[in-house]
Structures are given as C-alpha cells and as structure tokens.
VOBA-1610 file (N, C-alpha, C; in pm, whole numbers, padded with zeros to 5 digits, always signed):
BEGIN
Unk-00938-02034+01136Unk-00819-02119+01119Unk-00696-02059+01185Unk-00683-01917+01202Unk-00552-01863+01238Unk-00583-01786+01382Unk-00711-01835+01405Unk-00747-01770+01582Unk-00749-01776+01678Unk-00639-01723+01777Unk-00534-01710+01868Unk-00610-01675+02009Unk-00751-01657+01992Unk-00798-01666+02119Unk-00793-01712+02207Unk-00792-01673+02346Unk-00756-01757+02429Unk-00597-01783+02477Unk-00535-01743+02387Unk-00426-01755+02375Unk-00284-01634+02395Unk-00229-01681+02514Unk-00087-01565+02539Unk+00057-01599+02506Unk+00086-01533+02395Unk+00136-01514+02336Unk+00298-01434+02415Unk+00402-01493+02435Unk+00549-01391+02448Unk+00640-01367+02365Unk+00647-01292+02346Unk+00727-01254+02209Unk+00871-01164+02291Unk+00915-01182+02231Unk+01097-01130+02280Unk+01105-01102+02138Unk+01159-00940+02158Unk+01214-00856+02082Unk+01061-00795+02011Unk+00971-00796+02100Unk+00812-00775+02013Unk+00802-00638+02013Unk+00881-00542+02070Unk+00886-00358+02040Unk+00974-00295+01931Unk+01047-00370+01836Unk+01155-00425+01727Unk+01078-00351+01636Unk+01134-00341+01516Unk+01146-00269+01367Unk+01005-00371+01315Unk+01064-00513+01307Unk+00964-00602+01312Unk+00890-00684+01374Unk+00911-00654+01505Unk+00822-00708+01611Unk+00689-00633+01621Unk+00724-00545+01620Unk+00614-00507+01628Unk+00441-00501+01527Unk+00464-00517+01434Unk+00375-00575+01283Unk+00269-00709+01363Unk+00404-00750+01420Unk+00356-00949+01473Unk+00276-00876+01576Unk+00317-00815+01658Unk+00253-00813+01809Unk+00091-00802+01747Unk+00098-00683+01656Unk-00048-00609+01619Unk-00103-00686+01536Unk-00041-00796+01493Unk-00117-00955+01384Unk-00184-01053+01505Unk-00105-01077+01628Unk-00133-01144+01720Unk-00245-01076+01771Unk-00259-00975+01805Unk-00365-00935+01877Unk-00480-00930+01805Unk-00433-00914+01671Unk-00561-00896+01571Unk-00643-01016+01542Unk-00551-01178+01575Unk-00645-01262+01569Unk-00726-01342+01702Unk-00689-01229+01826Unk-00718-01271+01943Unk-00661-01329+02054Unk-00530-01318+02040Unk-00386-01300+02132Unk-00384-01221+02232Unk-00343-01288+02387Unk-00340-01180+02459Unk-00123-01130+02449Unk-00064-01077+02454Unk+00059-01054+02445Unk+00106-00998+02547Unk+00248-01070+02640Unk+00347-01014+02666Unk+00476-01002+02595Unk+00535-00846+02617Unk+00596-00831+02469Unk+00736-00787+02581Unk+00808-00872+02499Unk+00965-00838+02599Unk+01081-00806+02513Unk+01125-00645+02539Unk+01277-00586+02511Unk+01335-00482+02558Unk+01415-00474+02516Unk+01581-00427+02588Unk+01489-00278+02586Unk+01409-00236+02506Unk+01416-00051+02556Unk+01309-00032+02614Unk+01244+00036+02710Unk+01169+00050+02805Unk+01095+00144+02713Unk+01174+00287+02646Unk+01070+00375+02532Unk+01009+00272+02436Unk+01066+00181+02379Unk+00997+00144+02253Unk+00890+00036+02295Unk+00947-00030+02401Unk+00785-00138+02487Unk+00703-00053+02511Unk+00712+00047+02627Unk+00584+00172+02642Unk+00502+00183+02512Unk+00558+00269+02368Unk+00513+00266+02277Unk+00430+00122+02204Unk+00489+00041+02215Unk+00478-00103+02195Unk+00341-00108+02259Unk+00335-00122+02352Unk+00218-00181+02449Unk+00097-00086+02457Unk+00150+00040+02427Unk+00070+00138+02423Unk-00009+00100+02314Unk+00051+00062+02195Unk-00069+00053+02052Unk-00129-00068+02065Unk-00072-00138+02110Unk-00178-00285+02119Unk-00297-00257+02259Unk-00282-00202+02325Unk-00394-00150+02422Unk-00498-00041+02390Unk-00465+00089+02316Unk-00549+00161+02225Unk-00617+00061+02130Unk-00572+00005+02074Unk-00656-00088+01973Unk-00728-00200+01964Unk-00706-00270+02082Unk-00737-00416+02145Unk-00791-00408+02293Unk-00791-00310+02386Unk-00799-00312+02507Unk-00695-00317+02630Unk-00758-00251+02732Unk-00670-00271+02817Unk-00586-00382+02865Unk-00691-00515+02888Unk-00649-00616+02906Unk-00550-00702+02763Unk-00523-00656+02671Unk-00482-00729+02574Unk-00271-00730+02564Unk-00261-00672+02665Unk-00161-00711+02641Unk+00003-00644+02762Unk+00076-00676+02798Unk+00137-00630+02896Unk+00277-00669+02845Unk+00379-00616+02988Unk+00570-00670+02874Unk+00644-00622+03026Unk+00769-00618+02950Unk+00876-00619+03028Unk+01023-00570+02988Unk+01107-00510+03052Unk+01227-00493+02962Unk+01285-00612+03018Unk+01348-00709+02971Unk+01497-00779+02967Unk+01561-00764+02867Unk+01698-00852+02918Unk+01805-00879+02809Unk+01806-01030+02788Unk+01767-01071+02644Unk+01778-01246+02657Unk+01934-01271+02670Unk+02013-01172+02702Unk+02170-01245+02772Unk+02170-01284+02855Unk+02105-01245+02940Unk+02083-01209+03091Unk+01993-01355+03151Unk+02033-01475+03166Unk+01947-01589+03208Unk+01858-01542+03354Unk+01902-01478+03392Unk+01797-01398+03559Unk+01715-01343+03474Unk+01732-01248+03361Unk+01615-01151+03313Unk+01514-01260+03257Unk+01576-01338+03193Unk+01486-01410+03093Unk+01368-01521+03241Unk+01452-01573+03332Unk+01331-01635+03422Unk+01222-01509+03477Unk+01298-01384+03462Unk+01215-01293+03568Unk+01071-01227+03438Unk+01128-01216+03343Unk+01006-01226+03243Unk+00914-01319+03218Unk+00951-01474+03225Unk+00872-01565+03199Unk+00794-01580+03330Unk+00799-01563+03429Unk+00715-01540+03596Unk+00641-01452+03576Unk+00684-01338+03529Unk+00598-01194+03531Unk+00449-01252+03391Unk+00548-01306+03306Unk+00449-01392+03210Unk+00311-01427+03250Unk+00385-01518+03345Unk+00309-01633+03424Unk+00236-01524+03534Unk+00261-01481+03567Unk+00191-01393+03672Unk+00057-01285+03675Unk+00095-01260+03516Unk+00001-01134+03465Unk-00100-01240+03389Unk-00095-01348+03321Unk-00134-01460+03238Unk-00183-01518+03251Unk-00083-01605+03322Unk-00129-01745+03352Unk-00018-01823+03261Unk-00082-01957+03273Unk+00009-02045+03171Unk+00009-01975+03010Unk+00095-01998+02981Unk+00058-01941+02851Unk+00155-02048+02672Unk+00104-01997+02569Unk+00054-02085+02504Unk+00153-02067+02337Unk+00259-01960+02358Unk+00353-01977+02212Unk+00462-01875+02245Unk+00539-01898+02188Unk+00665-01821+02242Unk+00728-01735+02046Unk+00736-01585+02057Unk+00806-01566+01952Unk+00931-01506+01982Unk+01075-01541+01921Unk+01180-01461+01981Unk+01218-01424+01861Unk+01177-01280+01840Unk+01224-01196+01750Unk+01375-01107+01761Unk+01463-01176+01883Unk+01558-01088+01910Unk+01710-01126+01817Unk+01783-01089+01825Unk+01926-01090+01763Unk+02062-01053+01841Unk+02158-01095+01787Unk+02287-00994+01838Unk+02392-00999+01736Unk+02467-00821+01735Unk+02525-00836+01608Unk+02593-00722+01648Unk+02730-00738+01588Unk+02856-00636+01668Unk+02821-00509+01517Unk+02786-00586+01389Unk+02811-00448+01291Unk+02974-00437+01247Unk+03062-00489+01308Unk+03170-00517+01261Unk+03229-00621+01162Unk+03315-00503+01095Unk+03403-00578+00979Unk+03467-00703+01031Unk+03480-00837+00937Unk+03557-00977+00964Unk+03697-00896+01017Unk+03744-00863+00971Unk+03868-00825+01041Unk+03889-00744+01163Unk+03746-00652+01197Unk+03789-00608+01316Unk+03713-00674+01429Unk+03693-00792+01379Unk+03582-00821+01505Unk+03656-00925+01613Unk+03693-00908+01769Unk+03723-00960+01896Unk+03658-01121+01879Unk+03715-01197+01984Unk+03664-01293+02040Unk+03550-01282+02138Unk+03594-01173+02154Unk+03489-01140+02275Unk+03336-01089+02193Unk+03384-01011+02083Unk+03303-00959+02000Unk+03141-01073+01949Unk+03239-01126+01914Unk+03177-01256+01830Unk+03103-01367+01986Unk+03185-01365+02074Unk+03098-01466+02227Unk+02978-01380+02256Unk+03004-01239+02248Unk+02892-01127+02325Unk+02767-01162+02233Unk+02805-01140+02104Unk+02650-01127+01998Unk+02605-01263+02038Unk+02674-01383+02007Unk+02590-01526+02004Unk+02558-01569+02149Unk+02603-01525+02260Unk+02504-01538+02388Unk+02385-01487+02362Unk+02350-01398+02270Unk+02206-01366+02240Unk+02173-01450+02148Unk+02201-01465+02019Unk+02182-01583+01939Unk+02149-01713+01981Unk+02247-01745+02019Unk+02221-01871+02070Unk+02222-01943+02204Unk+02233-01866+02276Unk+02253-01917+02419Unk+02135-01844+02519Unk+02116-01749+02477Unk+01978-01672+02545Unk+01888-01729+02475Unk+01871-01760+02322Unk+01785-01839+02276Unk+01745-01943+02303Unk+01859-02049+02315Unk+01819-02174+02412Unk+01799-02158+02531Unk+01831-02050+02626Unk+01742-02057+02775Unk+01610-01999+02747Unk+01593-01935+02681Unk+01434-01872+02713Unk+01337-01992+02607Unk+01385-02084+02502Unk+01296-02181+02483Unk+01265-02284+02557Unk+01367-02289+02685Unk+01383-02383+02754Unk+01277-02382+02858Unk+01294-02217+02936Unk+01213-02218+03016Unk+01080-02162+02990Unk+01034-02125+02849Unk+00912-02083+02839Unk+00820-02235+02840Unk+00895-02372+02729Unk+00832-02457+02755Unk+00801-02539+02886Unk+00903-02488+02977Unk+00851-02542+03128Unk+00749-02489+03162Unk+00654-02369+03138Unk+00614-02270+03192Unk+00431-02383+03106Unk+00468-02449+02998Unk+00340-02463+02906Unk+00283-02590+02921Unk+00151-02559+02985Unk+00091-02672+03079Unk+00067-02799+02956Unk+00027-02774+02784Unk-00067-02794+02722Unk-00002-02775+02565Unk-00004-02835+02495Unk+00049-02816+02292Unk+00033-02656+02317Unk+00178-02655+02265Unk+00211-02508+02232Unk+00264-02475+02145Unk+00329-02349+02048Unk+00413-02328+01920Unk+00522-02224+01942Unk+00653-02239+01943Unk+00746-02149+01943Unk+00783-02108+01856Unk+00840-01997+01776Unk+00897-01934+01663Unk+01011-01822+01661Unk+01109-01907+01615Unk+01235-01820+01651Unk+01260-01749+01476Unk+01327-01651+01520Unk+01396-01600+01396Unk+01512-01607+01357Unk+01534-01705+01229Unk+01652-01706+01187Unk+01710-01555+01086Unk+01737-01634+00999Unk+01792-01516+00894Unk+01813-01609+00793Unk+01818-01514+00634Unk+01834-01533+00534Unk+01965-01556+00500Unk+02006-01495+00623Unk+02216-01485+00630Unk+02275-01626+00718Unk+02155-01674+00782Unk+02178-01805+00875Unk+02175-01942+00741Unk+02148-01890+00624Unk+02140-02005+00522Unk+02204-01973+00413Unk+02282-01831+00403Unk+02326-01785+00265Unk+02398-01705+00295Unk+02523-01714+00267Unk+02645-01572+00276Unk+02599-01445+00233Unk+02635-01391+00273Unk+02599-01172+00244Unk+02694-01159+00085Unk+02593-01130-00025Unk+02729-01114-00148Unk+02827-00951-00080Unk+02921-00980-00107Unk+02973-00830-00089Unk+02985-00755-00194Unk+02888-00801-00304Unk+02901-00688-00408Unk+02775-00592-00432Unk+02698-00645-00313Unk+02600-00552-00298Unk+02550-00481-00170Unk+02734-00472-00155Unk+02762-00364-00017Unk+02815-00199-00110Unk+02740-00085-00129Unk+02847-00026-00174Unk+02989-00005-00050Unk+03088+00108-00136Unk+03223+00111-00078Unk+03182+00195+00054Unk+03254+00167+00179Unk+03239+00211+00295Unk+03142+00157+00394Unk+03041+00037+00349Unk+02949+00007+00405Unk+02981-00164+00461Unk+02966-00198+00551Unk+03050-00344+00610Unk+02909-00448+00542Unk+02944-00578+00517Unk+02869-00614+00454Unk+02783-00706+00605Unk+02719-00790+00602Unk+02620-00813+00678Unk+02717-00943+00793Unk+02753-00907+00893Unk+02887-00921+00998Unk+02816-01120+00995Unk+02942-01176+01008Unk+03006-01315+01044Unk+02924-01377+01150Unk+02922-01305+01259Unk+02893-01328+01379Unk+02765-01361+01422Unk+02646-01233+01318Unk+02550-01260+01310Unk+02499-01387+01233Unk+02553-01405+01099Unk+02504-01503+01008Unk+02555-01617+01112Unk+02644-01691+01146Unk+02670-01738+01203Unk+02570-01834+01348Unk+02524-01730+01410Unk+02445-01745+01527Unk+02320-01811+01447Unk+02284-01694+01381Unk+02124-01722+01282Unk+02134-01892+01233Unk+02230-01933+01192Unk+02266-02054+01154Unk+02270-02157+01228Unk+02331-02153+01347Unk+02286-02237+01469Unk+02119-02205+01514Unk+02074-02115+01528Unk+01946-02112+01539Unk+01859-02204+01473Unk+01931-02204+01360Unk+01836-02326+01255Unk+01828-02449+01287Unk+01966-02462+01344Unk+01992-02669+01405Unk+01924-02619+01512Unk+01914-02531+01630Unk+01858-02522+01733Unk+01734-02574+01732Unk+01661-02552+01625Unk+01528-02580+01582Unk+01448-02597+01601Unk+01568-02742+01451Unk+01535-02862+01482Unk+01485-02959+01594Unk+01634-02932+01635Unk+01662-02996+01761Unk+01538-03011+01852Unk+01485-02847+01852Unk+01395-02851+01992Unk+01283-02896+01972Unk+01250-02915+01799Unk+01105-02990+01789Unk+01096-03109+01791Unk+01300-03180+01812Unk+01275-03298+01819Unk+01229-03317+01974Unk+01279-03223+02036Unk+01315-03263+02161Unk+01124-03241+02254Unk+01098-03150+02218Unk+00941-03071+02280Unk+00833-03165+02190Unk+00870-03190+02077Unk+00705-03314+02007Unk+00654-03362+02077Unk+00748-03463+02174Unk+00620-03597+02243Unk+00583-03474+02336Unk+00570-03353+02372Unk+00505-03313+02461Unk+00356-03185+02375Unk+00352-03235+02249Unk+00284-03135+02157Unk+00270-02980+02141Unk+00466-02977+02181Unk+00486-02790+02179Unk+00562-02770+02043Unk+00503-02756+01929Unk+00584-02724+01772Unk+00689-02651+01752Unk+00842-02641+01716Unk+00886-02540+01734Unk+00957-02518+01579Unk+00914-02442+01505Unk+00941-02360+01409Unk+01015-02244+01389Unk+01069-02208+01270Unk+01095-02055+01233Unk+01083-02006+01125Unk+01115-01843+01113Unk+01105-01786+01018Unk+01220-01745+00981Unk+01274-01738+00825Unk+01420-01707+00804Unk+01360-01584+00703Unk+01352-01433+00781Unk+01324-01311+00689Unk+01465-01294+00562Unk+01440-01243+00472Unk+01532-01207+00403Unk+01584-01031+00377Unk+01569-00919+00281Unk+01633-00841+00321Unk+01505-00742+00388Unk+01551-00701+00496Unk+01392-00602+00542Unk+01497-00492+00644Unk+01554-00374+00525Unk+01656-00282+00624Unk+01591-00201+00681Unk+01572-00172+00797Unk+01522-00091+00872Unk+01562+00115+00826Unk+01410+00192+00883Unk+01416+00307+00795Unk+01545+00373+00770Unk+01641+00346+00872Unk+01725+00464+00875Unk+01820+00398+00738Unk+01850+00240+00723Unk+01933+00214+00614Unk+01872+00272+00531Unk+01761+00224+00515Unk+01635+00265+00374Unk+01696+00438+00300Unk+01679+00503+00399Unk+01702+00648+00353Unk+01809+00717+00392Unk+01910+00630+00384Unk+02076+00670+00409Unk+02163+00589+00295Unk+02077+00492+00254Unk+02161+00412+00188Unk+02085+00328+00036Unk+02068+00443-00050Unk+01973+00399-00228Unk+02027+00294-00301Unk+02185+00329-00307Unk+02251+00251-00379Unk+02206+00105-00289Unk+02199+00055-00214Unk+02216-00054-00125Unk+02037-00135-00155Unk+01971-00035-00079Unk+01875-00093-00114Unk+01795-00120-00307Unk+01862-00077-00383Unk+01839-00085-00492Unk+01916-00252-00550Unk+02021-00278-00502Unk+02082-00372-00509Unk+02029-00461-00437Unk+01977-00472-00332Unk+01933-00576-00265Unk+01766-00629-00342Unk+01712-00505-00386Unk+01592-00540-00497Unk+01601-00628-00574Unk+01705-00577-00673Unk+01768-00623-00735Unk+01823-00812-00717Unk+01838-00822-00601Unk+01883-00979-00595Unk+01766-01067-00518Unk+01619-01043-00539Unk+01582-01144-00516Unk+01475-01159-00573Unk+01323-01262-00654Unk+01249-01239-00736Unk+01191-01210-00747Unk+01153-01108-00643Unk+01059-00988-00648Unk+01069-00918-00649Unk+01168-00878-00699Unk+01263-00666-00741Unk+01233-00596-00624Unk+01211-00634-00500Unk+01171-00493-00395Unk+01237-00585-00239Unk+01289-00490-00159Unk+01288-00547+00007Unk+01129-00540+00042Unk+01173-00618+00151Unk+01048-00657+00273Unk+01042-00549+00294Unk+00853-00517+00341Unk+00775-00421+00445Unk+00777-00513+00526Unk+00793-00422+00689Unk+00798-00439+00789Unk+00703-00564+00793Unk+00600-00507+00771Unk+00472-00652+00852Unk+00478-00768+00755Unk+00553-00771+00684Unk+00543-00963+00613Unk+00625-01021+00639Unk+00643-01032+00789Unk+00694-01155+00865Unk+00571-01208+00918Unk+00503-01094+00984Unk+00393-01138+01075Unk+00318-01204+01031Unk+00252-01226+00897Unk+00129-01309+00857Unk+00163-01493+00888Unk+00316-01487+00856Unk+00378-01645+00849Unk+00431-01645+01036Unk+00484-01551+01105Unk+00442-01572+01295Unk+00326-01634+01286Unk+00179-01509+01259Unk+00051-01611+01320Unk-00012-01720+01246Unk+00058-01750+01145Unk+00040-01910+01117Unk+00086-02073+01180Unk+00214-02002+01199Unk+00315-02074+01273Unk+00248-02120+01423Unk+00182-02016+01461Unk+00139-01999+01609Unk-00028-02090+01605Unk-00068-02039+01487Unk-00205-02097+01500Unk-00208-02218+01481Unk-00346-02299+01459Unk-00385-02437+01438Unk-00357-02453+01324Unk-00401-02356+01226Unk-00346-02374+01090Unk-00190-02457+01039Unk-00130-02457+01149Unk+00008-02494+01186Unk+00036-02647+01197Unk-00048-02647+01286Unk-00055-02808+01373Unk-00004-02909+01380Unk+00029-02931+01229Unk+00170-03061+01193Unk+00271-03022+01101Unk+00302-02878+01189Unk+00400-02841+01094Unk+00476-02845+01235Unk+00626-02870+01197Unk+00699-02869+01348Unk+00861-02876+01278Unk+00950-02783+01301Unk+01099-02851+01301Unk+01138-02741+01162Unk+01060-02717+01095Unk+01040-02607+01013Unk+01102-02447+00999Unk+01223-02443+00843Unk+01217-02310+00868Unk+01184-02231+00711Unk+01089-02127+00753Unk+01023-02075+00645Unk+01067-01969+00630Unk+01157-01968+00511Unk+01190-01825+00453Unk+01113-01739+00386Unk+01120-01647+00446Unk+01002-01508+00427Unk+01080-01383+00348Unk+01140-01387+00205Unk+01271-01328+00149Unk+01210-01287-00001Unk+01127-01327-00046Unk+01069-01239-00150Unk+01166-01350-00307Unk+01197-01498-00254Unk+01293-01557-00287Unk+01444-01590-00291Unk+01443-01494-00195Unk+01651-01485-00204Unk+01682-01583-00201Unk+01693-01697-00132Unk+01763-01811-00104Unk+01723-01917-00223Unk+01580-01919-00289Unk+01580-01930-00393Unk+01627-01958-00536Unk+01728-01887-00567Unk+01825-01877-00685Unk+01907-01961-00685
//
C-alpha cells in the first residue's frame, strides 16, 4: 500500500534535522531519491547513508538554494537527467531570520519568505512541469503556520518562534490548496504536513526549561523524534494517498488540537 517503487522521489531540504528520517522512509519503501540542500557536508552525508543502505543506484542530490529560481531549474534538470521523469516532490525547506518582532527589517522578513513562499511556488511549479503522469507533492507547513508561538513558553532571553516564519508557513497552507486546485485535472495531489514542536539537538540540550514546557503543551507530554514526520511524507506520496489532495496534516502530538 505505501510502495514507492519505481518511483523518484525530490525532496528539498532532504539532508535537514528532518529530512533526513523521510529520505531513509522513502528509500525504505522503494524510492529512488534526489535529495536537494543548501550544505554540500550534510547532502554528502545525506546521500552517503541512503547508498550504504539501499545501493548505489538509490539515490543522488544537489546543493541549491530554493531562493535562487536558476538553482531550483538547475536541480530539477539534473533531476531529470540522473532519473528521468520523476514522480513526487517533498519540500522540506524553510526560512527564518530567528529574530525578535521588534528587531526584525523589511528586508528581514522579504529574505526568509522568498524561501517560504516564493521559492516554494517556483520549485512546485516547475517540478510539476517536469511530471509526465499522477504525481504527489508535499510541502511543509508548520504548527506556527496555524497557531501563534505562546510566549510563555519561551523562557527569559530566548526569542519566541519569529513572525516571519509563522507567517510564510501560513501562506504555504493557502499555497496548497491552491495548487491541488490548480494540478487535480492533471492527477498530481498536492498535500502537506504541519509538524508541531520537533527542536532540533542543539535546542534539546541547551535549553530543559523550554523543552519541558513545550511537553507540557501538547497531548502527549513529549516533543517530536526526528522521524515522525516521515511515516505521514510516505503516505502522502504513496497510493495509500490517492484521494487525498489539498490536505494539511498536522503531525504535533496534538498541539493545534486544544
């Protein structure tokens, strides 16, 4: 039901904190993967474990920047080149200044959501040009794209989860929509996932008070492990999917919930 054989898979932002879980779910149900991001060390690594474990042929990448509309065609060719046509698109990427509402630029706030939302809409744009045949895209929203950051479960000194980002994540969601209205009559599904809190190691063990509080607020007393995004990616992606389209599935342990 969830087997991806046959099937190539691009994922943007797939060498990520949590991209990477998906890449090694995709391959695990028979995905071939090109995996595209910004660091050249963490793709190497990236590509490296899905080839030890799956084969040589299972999987290849690229660095771009989804700001960058040249990078994003020159990945989807290289796609197409190493591939062939290929068959679901995941964009696990983001942009986010980390800055306080008050100190954050105009410029601040245009820079992050050209990745949000404007690199997002070119690379869904042109991956579905690229898809001969019914395909499934899956973007990542956020839990913050549907629900304000409380700030009382920032301790003192720590900025609470930036404007700019929630913001973008939020258009991502109408983006969607939109594109499953727009890609249906051509049978390419386009879905997402809205993760909820999943802080990457270095918050984890810099910051107790924080993650204890964030336990704390949703109905399963604990944050996300890394890989439980990925099980709801290769659903999204698989047949199991099929008339699901326009869809966003929060993956939050209930936060949004309450």
């Amino acid at each position: 039901m969830f087997d991806l054989s046959g099937r190539t898979i691009f994922v943007a932002g797939g060498a990520g904190y949590l991209g990477t879980p998906i890449c090694d779910a995709i391959a695990t149900q028979g995905g071939k993967l090109f995996i595209a991001d910004m660091s050249q060390e963490r793709l190497d690594v990236a590509i490296g474990k899905v080839k030890a474990k799956f084969g040589s042929d299972s999987a290849d990448g690229i660095v771009f920047n989804i700001g960058e509309e040249d990078a994003i065609d020159a990945a989807i060719a290289a796609c197409s080149k190493r591939f062939g046509s290929f068959d679901g698109l995941v964009n696990a990427t983001y942009g986010s200044t980390g800055k306080a509402f008050d100190d954050l630029s105009a410029e601040d706030f245009d820079r992050a959501n050209r990745l949000n939302l404007t690199g997002s809409f070119l690379l869904a744009r042109k991956t579905a040009s690229q898809m001969t045949g019914p395909g499934s895209m899956v973007m990542f929203a956020s839990m913050y794209g549907l629900v304000a950051p409380n700030p009382s479960n920032y301790p003192a000194g720590m900025t609470p989860n930036p404007i700019e980002y929630g913001a973008g994540k939020a258009g991502l969601v109408q983006m969607t929509r939109y594109m499953a209205g727009h890609f249906g009559p051509r049978g390419i599904r386009v879905n997402a996932v809205a993760p909820g809190p999943y802080p990457n190691p270095n918050v984890i063990a810099s910051h107790p008070d924080f993650i204890g509080n964030l336990s704390r607020s949703n109905m399963l007393g604990r944050i996300g492990e890394a890989h439980e995004t990925a099980g709801s990616v290769v659903f999204l992606l698989s047949n199991a999917a099929s008339y699901i389209t326009g869809q966003v599935l929060s993956v939050d342990g209930g936060w949004t919930s309450w």
